[in-house]
LOMIPA-776511 format. One line per field, with one value per residue: x, y, z of N, C-alpha, C in turn; residue in three letters; residue number from 0. Coordinates in pm, whole numbers, plus 50000, padded with zeros to 5 digits. Example, Ala and Ser with C-alpha at 12.3 -4.5 7.8 and 13.67 -1.06 7.14 Angstrom:
! residues 2
n.x 51319 51285
n.y 49431 49775
n.z 50780 50708
ca.x 51230 51367
ca.y 49550 49894
ca.z 50780 50714
c.x 51320 51290
c.y 49670 50003
c.z 50780 50787
residuo Ala Ser
num 0 1
! end
This chain:
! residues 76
n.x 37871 37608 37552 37605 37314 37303 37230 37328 37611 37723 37646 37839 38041 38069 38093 38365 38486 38419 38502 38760 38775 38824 38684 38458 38207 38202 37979 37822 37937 37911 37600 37634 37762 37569 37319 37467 37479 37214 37128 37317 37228 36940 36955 37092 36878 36673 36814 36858 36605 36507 36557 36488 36190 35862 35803 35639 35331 35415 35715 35761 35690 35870 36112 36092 36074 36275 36423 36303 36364 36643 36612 36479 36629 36867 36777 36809
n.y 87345 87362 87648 87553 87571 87687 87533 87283 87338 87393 87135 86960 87094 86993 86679 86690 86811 86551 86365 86346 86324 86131 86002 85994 85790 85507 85471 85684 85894 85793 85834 86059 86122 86044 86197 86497 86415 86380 86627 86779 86684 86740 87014 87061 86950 87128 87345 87275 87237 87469 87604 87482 87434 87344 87027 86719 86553 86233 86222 86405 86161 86020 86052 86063 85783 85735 85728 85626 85354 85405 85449 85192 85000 85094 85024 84802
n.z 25852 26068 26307 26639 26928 27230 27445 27297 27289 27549 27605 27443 27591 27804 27814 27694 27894 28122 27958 28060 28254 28563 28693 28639 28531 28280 28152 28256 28082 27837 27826 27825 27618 27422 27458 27374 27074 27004 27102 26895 26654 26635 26598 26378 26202 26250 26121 25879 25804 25832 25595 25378 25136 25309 25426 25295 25412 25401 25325 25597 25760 25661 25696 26060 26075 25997 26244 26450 26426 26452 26765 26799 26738 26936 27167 27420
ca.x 37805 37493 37600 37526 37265 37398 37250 37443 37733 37716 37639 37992 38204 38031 38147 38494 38528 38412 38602 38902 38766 38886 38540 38303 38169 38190 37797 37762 37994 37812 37492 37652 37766 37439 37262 37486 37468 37083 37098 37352 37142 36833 37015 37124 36791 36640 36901 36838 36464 36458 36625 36402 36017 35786 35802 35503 35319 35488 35833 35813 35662 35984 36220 36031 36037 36419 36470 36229 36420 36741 36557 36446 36756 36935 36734 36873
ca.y 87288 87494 87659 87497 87626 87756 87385 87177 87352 87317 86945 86961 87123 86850 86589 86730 86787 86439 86251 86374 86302 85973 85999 85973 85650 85485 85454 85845 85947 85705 85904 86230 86190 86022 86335 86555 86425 86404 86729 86834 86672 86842 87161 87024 86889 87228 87425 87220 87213 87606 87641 87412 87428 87268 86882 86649 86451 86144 86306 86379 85991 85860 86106 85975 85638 85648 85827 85517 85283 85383 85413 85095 84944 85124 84925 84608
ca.z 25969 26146 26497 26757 27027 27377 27517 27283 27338 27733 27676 27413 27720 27921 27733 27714 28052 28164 27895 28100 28429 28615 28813 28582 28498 28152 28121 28243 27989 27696 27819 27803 27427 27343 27476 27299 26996 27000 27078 26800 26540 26666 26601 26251 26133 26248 26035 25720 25764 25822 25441 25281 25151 25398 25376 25274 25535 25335 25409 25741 25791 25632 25838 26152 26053 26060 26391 26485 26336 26543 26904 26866 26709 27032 27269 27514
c.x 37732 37568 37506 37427 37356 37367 37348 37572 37770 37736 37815 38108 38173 38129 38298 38541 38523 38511 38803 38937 38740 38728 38424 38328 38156 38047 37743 37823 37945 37681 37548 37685 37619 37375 37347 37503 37336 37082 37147 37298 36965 36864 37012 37011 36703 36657 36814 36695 36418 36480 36519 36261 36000 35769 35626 35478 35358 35655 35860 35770 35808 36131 36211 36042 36224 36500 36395 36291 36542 36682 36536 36510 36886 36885 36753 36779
c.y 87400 87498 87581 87601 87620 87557 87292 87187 87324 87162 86913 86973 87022 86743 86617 86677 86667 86317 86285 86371 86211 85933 85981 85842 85577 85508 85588 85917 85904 85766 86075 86285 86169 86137 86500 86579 86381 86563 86857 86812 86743 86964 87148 86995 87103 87353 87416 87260 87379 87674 87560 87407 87333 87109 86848 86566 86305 86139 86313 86234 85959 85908 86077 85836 85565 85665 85703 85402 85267 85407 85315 84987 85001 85056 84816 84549
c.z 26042 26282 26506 26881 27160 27448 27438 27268 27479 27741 27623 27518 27824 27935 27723 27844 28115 28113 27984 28272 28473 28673 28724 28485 28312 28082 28129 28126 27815 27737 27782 27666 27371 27378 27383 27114 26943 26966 26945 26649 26537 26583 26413 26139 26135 26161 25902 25686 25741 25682 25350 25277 25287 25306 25375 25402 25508 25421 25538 25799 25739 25717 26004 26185 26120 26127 26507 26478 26452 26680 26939 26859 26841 27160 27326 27515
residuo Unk Unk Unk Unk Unk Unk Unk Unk Unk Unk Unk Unk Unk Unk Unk Unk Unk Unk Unk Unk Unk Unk Unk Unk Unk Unk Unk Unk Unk Unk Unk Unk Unk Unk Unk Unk Unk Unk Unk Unk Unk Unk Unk Unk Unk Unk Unk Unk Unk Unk Unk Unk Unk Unk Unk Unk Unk Unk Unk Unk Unk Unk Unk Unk Unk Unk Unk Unk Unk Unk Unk Unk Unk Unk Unk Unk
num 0 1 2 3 4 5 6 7 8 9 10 11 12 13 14 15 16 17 18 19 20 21 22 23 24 25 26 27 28 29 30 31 32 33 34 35 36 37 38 39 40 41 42 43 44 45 46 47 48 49 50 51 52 53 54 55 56 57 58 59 60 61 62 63 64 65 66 67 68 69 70 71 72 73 74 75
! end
């Protein structure tokens, strides 16, 4: 598993810390993982992509497509 950057560790101890704190709201705490695990796949996609040739403009359309796919499948 690629480190993590200094932000998505911060958002990790976030997330910790909140999941253990009476005060914070179910809905802030369901934003605070969704933000950290945005940001830990950021980190992850970054990793992978820095090891591997440069993708086709095909490629990055179908990696796009299904980052598209769940935004708009996450939508009320």
């Amino acid at each position: 598993m690629p480190i993590l950057t200094p932000a998505s560790r911060s958002l990790k101890a976030r997330v910790a810390r909140a999941t253990n704190d009476r005060r914070v709201t179910p809905s802030a705490l369901a934003e605070l993982r969704r933000d950290f695990i945005a940001s830990a796949l950021a980190d992850y996609m970054a990793a992978k992509l820095g090891e591997a040739p440069p993708l086709t403009r095909e490629q990055c359309d179908a990696l796009h497509a299904v980052i598209r796919r769940h935004a708009i499948r996450g939508v009320s």
